[in-house]
N, CA, C and O atoms as a GROMACS GRO file, in nm:
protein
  564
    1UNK      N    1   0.084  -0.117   0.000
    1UNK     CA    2   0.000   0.000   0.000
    1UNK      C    3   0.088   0.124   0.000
    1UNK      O    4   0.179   0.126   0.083
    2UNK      N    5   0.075   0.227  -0.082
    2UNK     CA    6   0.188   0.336  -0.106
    2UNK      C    7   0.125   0.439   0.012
    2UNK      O    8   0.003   0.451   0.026
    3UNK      N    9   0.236   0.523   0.108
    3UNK     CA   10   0.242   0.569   0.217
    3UNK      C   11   0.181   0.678   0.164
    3UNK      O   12   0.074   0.693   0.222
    4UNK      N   13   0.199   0.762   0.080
    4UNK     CA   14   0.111   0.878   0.040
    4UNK      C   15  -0.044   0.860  -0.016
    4UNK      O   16  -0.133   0.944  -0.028
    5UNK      N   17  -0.043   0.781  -0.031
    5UNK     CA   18  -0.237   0.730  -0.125
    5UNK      C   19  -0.314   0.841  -0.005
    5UNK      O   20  -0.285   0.866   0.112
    6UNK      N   21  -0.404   0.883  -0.078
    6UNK     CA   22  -0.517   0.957   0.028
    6UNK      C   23  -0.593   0.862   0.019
    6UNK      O   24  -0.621   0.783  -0.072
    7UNK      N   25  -0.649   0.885   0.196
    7UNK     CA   26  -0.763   0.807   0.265
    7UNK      C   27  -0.834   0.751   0.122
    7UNK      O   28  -0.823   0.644   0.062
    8UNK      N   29  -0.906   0.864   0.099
    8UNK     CA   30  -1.055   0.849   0.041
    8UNK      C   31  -1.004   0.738  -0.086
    8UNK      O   32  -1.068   0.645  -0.134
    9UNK      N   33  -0.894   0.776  -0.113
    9UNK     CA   34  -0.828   0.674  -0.250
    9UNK      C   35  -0.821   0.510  -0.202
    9UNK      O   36  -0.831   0.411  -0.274
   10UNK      N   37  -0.802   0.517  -0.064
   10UNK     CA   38  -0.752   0.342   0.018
   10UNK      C   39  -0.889   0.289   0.007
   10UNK      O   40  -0.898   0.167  -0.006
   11UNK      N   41  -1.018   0.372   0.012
   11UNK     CA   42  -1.147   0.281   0.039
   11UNK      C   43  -1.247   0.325  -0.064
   11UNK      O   44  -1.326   0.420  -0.059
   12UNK      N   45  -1.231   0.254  -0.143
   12UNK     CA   46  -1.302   0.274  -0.345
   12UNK      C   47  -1.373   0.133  -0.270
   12UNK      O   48  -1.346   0.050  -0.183
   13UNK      N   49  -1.458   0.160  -0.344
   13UNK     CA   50  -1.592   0.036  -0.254
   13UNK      C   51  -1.640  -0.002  -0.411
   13UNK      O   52  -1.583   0.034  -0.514
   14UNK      N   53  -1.789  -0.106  -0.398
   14UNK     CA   54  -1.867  -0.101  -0.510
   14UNK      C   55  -1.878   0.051  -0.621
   14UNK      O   56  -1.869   0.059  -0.743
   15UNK      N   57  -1.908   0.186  -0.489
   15UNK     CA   58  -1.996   0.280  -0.517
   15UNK      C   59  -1.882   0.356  -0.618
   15UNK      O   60  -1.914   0.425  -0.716
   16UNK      N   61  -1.746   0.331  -0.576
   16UNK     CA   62  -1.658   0.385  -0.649
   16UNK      C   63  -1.579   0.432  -0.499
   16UNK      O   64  -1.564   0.351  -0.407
   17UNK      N   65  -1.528   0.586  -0.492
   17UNK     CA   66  -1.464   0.674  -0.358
   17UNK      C   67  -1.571   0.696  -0.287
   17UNK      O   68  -1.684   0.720  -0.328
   18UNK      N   69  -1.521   0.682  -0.138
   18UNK     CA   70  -1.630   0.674  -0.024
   18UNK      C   71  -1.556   0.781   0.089
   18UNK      O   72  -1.436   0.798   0.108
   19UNK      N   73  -1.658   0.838   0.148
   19UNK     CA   74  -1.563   0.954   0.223
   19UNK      C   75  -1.535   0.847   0.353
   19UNK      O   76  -1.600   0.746   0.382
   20UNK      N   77  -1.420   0.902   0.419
   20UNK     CA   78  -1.386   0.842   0.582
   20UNK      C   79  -1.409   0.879   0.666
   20UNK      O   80  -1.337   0.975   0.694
   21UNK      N   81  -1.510   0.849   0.767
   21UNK     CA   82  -1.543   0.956   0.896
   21UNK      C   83  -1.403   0.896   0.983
   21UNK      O   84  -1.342   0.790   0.992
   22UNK      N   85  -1.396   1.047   1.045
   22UNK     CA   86  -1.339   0.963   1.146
   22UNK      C   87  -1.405   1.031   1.300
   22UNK      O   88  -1.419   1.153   1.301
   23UNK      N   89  -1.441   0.963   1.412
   23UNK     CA   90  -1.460   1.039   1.577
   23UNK      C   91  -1.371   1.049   1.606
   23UNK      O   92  -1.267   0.989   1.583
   24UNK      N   93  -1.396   1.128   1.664
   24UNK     CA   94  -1.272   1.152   1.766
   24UNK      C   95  -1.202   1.061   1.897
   24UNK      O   96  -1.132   1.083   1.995
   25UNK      N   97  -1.254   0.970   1.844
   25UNK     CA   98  -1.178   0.878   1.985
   25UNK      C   99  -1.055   0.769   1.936
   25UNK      O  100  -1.064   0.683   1.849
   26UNK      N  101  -0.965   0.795   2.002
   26UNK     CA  102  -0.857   0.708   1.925
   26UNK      C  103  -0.768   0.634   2.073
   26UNK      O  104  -0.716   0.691   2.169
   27UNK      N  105  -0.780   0.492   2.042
   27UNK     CA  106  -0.783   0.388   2.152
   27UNK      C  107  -0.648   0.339   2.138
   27UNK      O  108  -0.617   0.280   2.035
   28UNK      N  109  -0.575   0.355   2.221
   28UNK     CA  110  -0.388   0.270   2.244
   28UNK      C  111  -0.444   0.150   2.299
   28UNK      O  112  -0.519   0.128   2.394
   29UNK      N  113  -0.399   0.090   2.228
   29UNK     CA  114  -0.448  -0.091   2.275
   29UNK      C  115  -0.282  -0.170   2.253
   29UNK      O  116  -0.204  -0.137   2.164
   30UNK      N  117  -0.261  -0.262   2.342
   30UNK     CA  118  -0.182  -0.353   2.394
   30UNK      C  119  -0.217  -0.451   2.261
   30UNK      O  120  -0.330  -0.486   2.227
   31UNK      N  121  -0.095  -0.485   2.198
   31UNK     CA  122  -0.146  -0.630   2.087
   31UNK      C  123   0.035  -0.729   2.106
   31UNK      O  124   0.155  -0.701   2.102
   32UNK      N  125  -0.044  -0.836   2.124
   32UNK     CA  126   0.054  -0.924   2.175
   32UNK      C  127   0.154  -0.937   1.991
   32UNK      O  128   0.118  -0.908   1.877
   33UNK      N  129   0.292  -0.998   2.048
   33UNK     CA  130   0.357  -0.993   1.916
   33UNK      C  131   0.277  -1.039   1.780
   33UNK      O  132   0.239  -0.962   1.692
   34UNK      N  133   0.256  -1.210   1.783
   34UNK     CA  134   0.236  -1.296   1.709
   34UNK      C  135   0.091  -1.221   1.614
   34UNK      O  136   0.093  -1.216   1.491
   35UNK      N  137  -0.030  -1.167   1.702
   35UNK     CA  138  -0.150  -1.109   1.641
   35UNK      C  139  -0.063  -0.963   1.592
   35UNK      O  140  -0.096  -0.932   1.477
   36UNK      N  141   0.008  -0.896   1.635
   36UNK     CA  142   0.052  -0.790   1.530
   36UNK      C  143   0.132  -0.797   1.439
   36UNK      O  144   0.158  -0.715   1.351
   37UNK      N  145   0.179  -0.917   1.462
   37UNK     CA  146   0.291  -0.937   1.334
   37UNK      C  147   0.220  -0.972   1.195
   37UNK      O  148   0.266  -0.935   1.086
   38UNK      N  149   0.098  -1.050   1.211
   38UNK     CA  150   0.005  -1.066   1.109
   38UNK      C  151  -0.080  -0.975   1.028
   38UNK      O  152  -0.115  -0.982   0.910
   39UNK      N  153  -0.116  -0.846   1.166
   39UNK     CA  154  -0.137  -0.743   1.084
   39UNK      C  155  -0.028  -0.646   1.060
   39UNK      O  156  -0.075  -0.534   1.044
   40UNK      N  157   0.094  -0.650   1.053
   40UNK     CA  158   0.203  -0.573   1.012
   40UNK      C  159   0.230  -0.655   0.893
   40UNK      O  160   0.256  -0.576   0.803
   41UNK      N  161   0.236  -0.773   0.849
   41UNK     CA  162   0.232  -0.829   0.736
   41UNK      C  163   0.098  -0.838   0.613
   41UNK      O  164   0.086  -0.892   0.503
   42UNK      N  165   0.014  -0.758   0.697
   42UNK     CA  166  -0.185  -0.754   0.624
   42UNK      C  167  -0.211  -0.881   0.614
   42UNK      O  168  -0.282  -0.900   0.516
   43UNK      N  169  -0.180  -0.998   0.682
   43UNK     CA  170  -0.254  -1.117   0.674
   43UNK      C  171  -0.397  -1.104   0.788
   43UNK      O  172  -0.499  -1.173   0.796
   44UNK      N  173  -0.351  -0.986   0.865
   44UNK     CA  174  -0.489  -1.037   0.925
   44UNK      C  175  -0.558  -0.869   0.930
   44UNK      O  176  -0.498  -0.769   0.970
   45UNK      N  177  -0.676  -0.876   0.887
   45UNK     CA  178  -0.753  -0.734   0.851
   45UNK      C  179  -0.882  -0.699   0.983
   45UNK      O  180  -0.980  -0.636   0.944
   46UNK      N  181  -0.877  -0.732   1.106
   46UNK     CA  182  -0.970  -0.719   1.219
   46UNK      C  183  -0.914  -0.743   1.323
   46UNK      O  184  -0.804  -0.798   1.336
   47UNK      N  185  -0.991  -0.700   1.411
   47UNK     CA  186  -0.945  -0.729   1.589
   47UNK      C  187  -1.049  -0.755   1.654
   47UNK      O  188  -1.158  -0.710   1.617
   48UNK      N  189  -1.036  -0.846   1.781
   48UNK     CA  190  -1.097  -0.928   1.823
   48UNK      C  191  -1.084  -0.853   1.971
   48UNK      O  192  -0.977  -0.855   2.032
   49UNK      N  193  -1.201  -0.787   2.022
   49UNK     CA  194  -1.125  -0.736   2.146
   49UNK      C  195  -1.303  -0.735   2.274
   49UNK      O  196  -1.419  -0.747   2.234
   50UNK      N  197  -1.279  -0.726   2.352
   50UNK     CA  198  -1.400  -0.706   2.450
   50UNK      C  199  -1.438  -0.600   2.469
   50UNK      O  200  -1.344  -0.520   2.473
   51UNK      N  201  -1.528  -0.558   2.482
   51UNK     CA  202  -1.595  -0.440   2.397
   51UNK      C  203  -1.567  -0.343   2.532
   51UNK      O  204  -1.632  -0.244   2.498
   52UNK      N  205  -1.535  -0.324   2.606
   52UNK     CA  206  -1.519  -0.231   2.736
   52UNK      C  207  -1.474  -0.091   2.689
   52UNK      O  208  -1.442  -0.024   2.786
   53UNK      N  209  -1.460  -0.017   2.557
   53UNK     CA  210  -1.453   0.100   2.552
   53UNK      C  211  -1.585   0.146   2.454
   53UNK      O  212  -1.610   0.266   2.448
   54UNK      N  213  -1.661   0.058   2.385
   54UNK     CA  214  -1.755   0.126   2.275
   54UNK      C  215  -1.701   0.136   2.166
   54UNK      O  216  -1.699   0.242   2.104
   55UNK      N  217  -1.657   0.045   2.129
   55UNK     CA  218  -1.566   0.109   1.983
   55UNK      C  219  -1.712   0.116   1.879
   55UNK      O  220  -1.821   0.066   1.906
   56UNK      N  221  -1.682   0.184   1.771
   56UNK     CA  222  -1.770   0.183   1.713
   56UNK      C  223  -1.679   0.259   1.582
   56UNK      O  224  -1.558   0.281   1.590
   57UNK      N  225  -1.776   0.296   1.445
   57UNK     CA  226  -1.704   0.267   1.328
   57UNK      C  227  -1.668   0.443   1.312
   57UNK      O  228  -1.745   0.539   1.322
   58UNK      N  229  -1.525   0.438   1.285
   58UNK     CA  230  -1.454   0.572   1.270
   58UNK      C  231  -1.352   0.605   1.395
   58UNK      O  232  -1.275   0.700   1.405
   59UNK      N  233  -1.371   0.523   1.466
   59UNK     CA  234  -1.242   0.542   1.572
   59UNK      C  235  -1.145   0.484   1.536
   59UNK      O  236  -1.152   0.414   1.435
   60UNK      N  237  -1.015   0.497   1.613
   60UNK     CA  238  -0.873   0.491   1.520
   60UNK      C  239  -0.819   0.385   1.676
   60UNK      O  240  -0.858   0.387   1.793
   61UNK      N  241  -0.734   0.317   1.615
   61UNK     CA  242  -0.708   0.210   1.720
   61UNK      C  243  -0.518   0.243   1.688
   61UNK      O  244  -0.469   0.218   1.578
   62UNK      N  245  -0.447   0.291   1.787
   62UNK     CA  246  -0.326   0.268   1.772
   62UNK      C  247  -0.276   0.150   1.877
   62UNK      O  248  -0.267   0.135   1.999
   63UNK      N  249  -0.250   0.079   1.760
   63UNK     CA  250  -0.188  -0.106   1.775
   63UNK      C  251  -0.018  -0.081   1.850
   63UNK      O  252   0.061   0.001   1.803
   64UNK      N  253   0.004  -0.142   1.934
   64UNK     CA  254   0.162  -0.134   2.012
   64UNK      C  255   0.159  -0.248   1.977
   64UNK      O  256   0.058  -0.320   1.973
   65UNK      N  257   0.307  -0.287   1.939
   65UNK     CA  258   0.330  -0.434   1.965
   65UNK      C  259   0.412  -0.445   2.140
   65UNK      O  260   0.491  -0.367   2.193
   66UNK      N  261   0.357  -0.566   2.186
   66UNK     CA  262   0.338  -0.598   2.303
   66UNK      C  263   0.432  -0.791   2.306
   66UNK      O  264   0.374  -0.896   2.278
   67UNK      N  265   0.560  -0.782   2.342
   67UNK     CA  266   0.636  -0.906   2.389
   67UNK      C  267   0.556  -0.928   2.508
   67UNK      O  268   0.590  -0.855   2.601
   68UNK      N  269   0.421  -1.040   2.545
   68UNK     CA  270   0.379  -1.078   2.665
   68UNK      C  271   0.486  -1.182   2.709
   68UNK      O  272   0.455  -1.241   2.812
   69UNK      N  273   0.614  -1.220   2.650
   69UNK     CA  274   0.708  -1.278   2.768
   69UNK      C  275   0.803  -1.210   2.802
   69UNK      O  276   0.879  -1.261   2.885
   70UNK      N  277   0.832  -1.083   2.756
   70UNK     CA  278   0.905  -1.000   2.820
   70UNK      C  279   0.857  -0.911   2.927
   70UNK      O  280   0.916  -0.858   3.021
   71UNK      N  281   0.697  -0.909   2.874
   71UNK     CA  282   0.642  -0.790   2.965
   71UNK      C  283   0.656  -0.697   2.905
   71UNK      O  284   0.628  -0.598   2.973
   72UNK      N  285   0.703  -0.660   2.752
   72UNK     CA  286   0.747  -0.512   2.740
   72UNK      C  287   0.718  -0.495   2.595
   72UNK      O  288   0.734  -0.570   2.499
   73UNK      N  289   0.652  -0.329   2.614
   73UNK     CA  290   0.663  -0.315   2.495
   73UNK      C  291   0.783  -0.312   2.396
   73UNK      O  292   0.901  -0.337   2.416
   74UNK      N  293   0.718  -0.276   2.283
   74UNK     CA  294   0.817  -0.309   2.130
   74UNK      C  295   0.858  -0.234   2.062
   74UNK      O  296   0.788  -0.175   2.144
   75UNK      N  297   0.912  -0.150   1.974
   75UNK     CA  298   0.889  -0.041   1.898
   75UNK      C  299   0.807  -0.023   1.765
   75UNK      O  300   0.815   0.088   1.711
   76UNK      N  301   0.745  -0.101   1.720
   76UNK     CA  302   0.667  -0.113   1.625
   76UNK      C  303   0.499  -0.044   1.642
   76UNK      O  304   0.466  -0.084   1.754
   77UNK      N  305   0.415   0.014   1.603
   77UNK     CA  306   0.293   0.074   1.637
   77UNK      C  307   0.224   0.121   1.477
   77UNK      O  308   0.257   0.201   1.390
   78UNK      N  309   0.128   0.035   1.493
   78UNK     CA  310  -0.002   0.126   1.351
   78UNK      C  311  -0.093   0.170   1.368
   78UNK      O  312  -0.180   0.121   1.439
   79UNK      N  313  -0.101   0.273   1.311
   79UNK     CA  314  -0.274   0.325   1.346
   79UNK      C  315  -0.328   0.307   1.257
   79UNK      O  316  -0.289   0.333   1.144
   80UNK      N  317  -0.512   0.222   1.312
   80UNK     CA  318  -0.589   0.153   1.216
   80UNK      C  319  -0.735   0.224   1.208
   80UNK      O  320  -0.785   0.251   1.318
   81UNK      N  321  -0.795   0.250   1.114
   81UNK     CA  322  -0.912   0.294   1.105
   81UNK      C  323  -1.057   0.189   1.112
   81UNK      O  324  -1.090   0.115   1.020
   82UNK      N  325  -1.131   0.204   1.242
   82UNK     CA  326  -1.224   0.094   1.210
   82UNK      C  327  -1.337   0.137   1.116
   82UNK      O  328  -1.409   0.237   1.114
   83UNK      N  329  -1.330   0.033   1.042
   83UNK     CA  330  -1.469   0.012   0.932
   83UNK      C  331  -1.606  -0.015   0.945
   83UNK      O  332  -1.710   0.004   0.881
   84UNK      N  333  -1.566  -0.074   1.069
   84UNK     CA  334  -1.736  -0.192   1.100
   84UNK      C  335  -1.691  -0.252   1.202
   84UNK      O  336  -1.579  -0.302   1.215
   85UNK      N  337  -1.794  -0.250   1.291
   85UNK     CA  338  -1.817  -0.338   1.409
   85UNK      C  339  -1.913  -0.426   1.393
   85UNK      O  340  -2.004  -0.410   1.312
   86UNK      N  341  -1.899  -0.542   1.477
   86UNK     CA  342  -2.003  -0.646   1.487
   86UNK      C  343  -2.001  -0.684   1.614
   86UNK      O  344  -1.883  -0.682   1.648
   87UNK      N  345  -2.103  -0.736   1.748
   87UNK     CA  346  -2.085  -0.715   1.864
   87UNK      C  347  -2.199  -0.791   1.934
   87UNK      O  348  -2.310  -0.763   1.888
   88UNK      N  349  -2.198  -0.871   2.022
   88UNK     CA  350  -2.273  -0.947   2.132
   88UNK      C  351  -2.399  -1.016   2.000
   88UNK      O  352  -2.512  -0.976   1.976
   89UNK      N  353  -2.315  -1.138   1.932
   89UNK     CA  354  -2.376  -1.183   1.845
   89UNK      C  355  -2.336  -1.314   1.917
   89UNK      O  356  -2.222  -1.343   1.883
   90UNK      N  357  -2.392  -1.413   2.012
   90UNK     CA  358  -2.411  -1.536   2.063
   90UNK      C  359  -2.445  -1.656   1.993
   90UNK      O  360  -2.426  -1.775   2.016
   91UNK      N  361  -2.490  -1.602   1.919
   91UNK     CA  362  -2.561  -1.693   1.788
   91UNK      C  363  -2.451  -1.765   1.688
   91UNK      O  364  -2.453  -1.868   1.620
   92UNK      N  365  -2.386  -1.696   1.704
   92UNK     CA  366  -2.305  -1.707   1.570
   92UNK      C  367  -2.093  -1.730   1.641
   92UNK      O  368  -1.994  -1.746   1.570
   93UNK      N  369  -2.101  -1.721   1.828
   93UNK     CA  370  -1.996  -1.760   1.863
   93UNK      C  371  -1.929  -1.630   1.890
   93UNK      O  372  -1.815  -1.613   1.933
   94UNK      N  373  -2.037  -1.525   1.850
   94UNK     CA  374  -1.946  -1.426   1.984
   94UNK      C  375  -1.998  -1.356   2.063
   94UNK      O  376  -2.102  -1.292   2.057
   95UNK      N  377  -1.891  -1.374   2.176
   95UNK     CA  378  -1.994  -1.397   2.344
   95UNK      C  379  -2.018  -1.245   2.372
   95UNK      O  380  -1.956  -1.147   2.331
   96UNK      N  381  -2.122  -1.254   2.448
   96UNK     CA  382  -2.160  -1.121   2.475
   96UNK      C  383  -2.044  -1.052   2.537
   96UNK      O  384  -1.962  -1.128   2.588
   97UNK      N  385  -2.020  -0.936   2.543
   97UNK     CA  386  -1.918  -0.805   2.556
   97UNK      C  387  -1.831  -0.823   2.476
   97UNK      O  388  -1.757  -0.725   2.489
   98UNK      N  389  -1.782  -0.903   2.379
   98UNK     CA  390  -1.693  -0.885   2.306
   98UNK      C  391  -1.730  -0.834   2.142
   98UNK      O  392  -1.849  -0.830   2.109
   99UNK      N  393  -1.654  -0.807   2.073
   99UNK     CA  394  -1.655  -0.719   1.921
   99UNK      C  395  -1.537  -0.766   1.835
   99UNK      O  396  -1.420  -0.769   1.873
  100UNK      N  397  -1.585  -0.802   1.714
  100UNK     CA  398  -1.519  -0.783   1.603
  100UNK      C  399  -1.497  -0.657   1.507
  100UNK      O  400  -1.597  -0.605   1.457
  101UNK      N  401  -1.358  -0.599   1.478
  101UNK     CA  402  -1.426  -0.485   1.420
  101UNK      C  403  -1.319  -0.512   1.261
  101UNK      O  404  -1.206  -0.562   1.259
  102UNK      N  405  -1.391  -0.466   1.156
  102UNK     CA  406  -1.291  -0.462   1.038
  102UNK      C  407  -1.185  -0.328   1.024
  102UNK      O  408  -1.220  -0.211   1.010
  103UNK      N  409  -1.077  -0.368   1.032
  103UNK     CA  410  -0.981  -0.256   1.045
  103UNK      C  411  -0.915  -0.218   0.887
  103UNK      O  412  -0.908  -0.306   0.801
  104UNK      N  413  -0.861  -0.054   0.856
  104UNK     CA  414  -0.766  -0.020   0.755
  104UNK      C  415  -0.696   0.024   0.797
  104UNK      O  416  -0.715   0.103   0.890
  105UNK      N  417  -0.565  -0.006   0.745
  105UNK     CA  418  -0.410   0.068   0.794
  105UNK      C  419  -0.405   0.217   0.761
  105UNK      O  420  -0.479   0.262   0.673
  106UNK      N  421  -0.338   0.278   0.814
  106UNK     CA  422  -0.388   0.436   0.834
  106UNK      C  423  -0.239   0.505   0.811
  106UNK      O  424  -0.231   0.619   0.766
  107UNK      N  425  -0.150   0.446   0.837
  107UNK     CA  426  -0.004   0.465   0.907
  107UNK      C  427   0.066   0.362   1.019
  107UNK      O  428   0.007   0.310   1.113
  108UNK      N  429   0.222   0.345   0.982
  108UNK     CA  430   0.287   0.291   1.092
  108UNK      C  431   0.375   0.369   1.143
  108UNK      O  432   0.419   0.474   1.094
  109UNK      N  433   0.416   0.296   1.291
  109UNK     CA  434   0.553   0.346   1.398
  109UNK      C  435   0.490   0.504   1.380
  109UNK      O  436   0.431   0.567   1.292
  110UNK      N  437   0.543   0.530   1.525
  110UNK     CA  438   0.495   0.691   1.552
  110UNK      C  439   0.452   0.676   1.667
  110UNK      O  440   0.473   0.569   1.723
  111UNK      N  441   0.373   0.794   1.740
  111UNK     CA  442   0.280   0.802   1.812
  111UNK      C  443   0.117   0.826   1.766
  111UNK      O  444   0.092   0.845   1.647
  112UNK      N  445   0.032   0.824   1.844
  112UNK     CA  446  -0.087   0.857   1.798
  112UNK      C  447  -0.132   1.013   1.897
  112UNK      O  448  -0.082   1.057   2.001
  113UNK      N  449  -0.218   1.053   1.833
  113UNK     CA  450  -0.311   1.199   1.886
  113UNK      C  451  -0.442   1.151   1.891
  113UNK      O  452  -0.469   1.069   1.803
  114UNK      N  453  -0.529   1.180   1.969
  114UNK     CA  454  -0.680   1.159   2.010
  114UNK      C  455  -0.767   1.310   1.940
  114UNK      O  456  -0.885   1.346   1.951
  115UNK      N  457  -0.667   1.363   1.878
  115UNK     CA  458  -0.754   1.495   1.800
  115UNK      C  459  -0.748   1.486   1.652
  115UNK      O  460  -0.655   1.532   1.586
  116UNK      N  461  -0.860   1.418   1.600
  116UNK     CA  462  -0.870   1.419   1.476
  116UNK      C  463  -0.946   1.470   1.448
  116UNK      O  464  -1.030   1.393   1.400
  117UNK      N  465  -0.995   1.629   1.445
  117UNK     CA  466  -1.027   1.726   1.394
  117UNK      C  467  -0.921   1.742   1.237
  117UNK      O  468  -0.810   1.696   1.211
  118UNK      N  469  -1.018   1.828   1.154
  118UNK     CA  470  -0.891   1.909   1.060
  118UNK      C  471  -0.849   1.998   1.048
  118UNK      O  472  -0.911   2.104   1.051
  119UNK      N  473  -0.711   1.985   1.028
  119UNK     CA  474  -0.616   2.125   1.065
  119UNK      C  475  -0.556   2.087   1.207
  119UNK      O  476  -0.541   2.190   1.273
  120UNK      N  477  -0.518   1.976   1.276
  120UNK     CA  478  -0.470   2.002   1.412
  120UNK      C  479  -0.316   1.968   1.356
  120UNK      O  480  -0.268   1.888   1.275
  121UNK      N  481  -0.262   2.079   1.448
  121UNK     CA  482  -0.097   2.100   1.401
  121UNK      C  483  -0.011   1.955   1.454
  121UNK      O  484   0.110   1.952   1.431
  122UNK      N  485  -0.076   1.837   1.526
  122UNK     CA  486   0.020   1.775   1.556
  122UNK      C  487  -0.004   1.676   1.432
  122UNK      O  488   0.084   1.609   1.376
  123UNK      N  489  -0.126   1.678   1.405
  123UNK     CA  490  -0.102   1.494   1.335
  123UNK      C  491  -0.209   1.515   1.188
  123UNK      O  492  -0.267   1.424   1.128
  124UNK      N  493  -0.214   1.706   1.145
  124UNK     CA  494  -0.292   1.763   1.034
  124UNK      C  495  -0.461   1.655   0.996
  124UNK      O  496  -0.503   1.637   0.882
  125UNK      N  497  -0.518   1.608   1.104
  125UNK     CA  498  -0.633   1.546   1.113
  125UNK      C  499  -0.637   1.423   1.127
  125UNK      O  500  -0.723   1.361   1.190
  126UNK      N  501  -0.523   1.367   1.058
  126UNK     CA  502  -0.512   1.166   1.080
  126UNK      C  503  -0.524   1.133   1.207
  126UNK      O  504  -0.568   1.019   1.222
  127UNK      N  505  -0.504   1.187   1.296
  127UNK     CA  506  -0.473   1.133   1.424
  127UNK      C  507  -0.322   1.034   1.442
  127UNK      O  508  -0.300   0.948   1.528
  128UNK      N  509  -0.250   1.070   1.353
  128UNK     CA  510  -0.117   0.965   1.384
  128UNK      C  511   0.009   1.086   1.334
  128UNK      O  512  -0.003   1.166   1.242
  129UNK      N  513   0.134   1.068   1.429
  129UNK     CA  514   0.202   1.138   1.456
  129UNK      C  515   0.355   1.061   1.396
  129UNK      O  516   0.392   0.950   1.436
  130UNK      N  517   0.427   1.140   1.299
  130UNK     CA  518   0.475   1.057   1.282
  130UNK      C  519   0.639   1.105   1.267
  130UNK      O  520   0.740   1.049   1.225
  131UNK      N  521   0.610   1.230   1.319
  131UNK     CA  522   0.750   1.296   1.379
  131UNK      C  523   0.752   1.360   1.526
  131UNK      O  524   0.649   1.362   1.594
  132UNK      N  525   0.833   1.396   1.555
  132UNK     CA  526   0.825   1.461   1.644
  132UNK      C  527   0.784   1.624   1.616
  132UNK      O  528   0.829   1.688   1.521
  133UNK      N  529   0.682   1.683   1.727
  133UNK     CA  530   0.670   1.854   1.657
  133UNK      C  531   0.804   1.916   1.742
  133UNK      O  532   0.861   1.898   1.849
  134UNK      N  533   0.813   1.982   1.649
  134UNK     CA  534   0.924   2.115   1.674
  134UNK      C  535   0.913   2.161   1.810
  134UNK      O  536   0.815   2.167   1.885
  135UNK      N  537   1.035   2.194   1.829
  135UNK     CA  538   1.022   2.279   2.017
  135UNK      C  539   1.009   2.439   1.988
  135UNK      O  540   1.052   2.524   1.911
  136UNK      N  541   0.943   2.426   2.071
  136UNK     CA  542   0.870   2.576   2.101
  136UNK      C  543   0.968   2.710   2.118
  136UNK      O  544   1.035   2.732   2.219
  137UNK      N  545   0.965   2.778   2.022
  137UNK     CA  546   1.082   2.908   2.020
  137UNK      C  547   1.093   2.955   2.193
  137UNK      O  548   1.004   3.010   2.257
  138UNK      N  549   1.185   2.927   2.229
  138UNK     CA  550   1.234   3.000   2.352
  138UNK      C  551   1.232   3.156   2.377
  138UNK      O  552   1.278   3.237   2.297
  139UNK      N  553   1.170   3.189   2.503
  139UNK     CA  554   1.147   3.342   2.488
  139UNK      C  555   1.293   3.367   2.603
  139UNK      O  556   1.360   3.295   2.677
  140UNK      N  557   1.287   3.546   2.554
  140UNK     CA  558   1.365   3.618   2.614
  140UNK      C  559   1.547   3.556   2.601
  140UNK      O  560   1.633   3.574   2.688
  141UNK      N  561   1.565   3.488   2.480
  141UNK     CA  562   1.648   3.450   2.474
  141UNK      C  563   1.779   3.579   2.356
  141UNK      O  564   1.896   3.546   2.335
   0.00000   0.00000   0.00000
């Protein structure tokens, strides 16, 4: 997937270009190596998680990779755009409080911002940060 493509260009549907909402809520979630290595390779396109924050479609999930036998995080991190949720479907094998959601890659490594407005000077609306911002001109110098 080429690092410059605009959003609206990554998700061409049946209809043709589809706009991207995004909310404003953007979730740092813990992902053990082996499940992020699959989606750092795009073999695996969703996450499987218990629904204890509300996710719902347009929130941005920044993925850490997580060594659970070290205890420690990793340096690797993507931020993913959810597409669709599916949620307390028993019927079909998934248990109540938990969610499936379909994820798109957004950006990797960085930090993430929880302000995805447009125009915000840290992360220009994506919500993903992928430098450091500039230090602040020193006064009275």
């Amino acid at each position: 997937m080429r690092k410059n493509m605009d959003l609206a260009e990554r998700r061409k549907g049946r209809g043709g270009m589809r706009q991207i909402k995004f909310t404003k809520t953007c979730h740092e979630l813990k992902t053990w190596h082996d499940y992020f290595e699959m989606m750092w390779r795009g073999d695996k396109t969703f996450e499987l998680r218990r629904n204890d924050r509300d996710y719902k479609v347009g929130d941005l999930l920044l993925l850490r990779e997580y060594d659970e036998k070290a205890g420690a995080y990793m340096p690797r991190s993507m931020l993913m755009h959810v597409t669709c949720v599916v949620k307390d479907v028993p019927a079909f094998g998934l248990q109540d409080g938990f969610c499936i959601m379909s994820v798109v890659e957004i950006s990797r490594d960085g930090g993430g911002c929880a302000n995805v407005t447009r125009g915000c000077p840290r992360c220009g609306g994506t919500g993903f940060i992928s430098k450091p911002l500039p230090a602040p001109p020193s006064e009275g110098v």
